[in-house]
C-alpha positions as CSV (number, residue, x, y, z in Angstrom):
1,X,0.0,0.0,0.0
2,X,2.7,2.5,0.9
3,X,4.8,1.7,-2.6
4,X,1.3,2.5,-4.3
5,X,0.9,5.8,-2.2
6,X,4.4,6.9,-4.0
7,X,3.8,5.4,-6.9
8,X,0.5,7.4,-7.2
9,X,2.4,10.5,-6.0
10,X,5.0,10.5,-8.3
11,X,3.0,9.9,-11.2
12,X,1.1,13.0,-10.0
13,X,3.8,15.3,-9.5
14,X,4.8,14.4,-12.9
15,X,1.7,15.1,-14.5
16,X,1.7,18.6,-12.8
17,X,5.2,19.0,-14.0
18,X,3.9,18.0,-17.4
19,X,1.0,20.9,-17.4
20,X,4.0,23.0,-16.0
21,X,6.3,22.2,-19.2
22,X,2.8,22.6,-21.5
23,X,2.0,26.2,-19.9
24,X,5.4,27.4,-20.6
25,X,5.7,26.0,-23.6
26,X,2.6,28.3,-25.0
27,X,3.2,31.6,-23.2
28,X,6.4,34.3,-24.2
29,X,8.0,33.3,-20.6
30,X,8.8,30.0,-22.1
31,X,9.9,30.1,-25.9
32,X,11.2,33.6,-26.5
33,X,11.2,34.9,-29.9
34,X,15.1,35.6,-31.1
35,X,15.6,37.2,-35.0
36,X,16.7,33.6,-35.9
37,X,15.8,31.4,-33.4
38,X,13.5,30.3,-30.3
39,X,15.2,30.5,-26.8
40,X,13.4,29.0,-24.3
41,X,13.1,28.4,-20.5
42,X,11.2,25.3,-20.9
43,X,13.8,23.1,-20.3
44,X,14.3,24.3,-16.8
45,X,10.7,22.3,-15.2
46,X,12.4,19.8,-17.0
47,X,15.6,19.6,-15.4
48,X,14.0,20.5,-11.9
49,X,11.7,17.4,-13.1
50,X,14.2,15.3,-13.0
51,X,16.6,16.1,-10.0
52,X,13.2,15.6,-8.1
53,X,12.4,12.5,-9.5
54,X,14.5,11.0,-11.7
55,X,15.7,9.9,-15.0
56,X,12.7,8.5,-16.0
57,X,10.8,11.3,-14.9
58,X,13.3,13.5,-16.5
59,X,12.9,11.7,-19.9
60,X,8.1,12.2,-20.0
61,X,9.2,15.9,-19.1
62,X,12.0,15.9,-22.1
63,X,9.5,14.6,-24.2
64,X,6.3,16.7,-23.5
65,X,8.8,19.8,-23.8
66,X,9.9,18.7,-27.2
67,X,6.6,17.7,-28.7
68,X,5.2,21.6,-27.7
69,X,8.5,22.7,-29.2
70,X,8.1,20.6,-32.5
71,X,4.1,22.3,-32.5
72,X,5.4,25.8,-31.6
73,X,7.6,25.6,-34.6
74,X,5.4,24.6,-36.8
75,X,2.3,26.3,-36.0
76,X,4.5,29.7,-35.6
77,X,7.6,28.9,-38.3
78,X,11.1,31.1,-37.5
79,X,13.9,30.7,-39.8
80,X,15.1,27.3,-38.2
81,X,11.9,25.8,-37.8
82,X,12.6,22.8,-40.3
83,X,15.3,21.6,-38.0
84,X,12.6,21.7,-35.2
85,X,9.1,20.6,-37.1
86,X,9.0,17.3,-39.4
87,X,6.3,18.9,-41.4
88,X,8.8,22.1,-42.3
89,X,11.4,19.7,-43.6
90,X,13.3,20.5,-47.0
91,X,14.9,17.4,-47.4
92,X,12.0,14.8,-47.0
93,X,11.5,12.0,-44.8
94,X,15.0,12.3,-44.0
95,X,15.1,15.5,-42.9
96,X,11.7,15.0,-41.1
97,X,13.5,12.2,-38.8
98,X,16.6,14.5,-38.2
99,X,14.0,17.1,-36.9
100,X,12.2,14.5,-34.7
101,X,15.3,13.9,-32.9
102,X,16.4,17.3,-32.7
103,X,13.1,18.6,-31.2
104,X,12.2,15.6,-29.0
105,X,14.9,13.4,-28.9
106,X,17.4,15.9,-27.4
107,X,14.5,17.0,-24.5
108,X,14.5,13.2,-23.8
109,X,18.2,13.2,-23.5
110,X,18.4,16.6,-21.5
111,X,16.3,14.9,-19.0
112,X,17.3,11.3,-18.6
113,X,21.0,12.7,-18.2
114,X,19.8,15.6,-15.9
115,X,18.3,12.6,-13.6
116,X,21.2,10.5,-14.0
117,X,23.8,13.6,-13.0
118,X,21.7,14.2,-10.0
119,X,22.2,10.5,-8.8
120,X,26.1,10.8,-9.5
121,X,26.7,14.1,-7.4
122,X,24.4,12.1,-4.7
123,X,26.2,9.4,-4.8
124,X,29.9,11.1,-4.3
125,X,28.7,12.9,-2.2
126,X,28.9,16.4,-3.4
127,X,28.2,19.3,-1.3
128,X,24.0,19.9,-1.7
129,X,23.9,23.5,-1.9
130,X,26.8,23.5,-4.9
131,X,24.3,20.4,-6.7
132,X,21.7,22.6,-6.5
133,X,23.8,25.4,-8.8
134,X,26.2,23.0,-10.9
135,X,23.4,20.5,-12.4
136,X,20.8,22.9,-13.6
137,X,23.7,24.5,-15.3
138,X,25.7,21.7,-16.8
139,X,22.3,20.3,-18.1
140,X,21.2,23.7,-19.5
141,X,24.9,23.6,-21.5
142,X,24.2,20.1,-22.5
143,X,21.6,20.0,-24.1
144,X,22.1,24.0,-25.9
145,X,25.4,21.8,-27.1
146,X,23.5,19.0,-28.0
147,X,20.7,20.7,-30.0
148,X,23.1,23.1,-32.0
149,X,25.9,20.4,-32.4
150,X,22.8,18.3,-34.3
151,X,21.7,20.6,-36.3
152,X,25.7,21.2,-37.5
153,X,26.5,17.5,-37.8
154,X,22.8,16.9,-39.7
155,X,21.6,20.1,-41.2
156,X,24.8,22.2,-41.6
157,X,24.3,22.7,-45.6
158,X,20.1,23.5,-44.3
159,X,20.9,26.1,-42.0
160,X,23.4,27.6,-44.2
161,X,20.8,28.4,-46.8
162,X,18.7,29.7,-44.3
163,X,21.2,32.3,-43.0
164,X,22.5,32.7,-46.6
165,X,26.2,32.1,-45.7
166,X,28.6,29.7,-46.9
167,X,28.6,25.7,-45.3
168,X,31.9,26.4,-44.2
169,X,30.8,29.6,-41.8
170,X,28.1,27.4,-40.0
171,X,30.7,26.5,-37.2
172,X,31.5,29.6,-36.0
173,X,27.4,30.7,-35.7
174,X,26.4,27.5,-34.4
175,X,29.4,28.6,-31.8
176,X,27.9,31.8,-31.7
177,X,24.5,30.6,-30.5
178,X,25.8,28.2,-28.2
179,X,27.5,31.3,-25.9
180,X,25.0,33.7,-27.0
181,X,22.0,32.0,-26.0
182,X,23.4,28.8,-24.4
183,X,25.1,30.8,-21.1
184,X,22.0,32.7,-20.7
185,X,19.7,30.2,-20.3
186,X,22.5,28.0,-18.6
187,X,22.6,31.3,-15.5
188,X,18.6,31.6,-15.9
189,X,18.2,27.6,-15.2
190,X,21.3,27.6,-12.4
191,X,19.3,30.4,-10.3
192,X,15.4,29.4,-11.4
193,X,16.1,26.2,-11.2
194,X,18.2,25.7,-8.2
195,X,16.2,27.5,-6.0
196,X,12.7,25.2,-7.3
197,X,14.6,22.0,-7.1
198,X,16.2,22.3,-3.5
199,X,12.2,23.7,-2.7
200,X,11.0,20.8,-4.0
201,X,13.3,18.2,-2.9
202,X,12.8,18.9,0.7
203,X,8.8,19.0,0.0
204,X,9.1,15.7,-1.8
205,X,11.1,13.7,0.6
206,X,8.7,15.2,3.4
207,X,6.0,13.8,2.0
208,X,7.7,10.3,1.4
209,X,8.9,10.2,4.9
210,X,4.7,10.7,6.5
211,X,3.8,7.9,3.6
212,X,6.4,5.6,5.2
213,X,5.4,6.5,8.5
């Protein structure tokens, strides 16, 4: 009975943290409209998500984020919106799949591995507080790293018609992006997303410990 009390509760809390990810994802707070591209502070429920309750957790968060990003994109189209929607594609069913995985698969990714770092710092040990800061922002990197470094290794020649320039100048904006937008969001997920997640760690193990006893 008490492992079906968590059970139930953790499925709960992930469905509010799924309505979380859904609200943000269709209000300005949560994709921000850049001249080129979409920044976004939807990945930071995510990664909260998943410190609180783990990889698997993580991952239904990833995947509702990137699902409302693959809609956003194609129901409001930027310049990049092909490498984000399947139905913008220019390159066919190919270039349909390549979006698929850059608009869902990498929000999967972002938060299984945000789940997984939590567990590691846990596990050696790592000062709480300094957790609390380092994994919201090493998530936030990896997965600005590993949306841009997919769209270079699978679209490069795609984007470069879209911002007109030669294949071989693609590197340094992709690079460009990555500190541009990536450390922003990185800083706006360490201090959002640190101070929710220590929050909600406390209230979730509080409410674990009364279901035990």
């Amino acid at each position: 009975m008490k492992n079906m009390k968590k059970d139930l509760r953790w499925s709960v809390t992930v469905a509010l943290m799924m309505a979380i990810v859904i609200l943000l994802a269709n209000t300005p707070l949560g994709m921000i409209q850049l001249p080129v591209i979409k920044a976004t502070t939807v990945h930071i429920p995510v990664i909260v998500g998943a410190i609180v309750l783990g990889p698997l957790a993580g991952g239904i968060l990833g995947a509702t984020f990137g699902v409302c990003s693959m809609i956003s994109n194609t129901i409001a189209p930027t310049l990049l919106s092909f490498a984000f929607s399947p139905f913008l594609s220019t390159t066919g069913l190919i270039g349909a799949g390549k979006a698929i995985w850059i608009s869902v698969g990498c929000r999967i990714v972002l938060g299984v591995v945000a789940g997984w770092l939590w567990l590691f710092v846990k596990k050696v040990k790592m000062n709480q507080n300094l957790s609390f800061m380092v994994i919201p922002f090493l998530a936030s990197m990896f997965h600005t790293i590993l949306v841009m470094g997919s769209i270079y290794l699978l679209l490069a020649p795609q984007y470069a018609a879209a911002k007109e320039v030669e294949v071989q100048a693609v590197f340094g904006l992709i690079l460009g992006t990555v500190f541009g937008a990536g450390i922003p969001e990185a800083v706006a997920a360490m201090i959002i997303g640190g101070i929710l997640a220590k929050v909600l760690v406390k209230i979730y193990k509080a409410g674990n410990r009364n279901i035990a006893g």
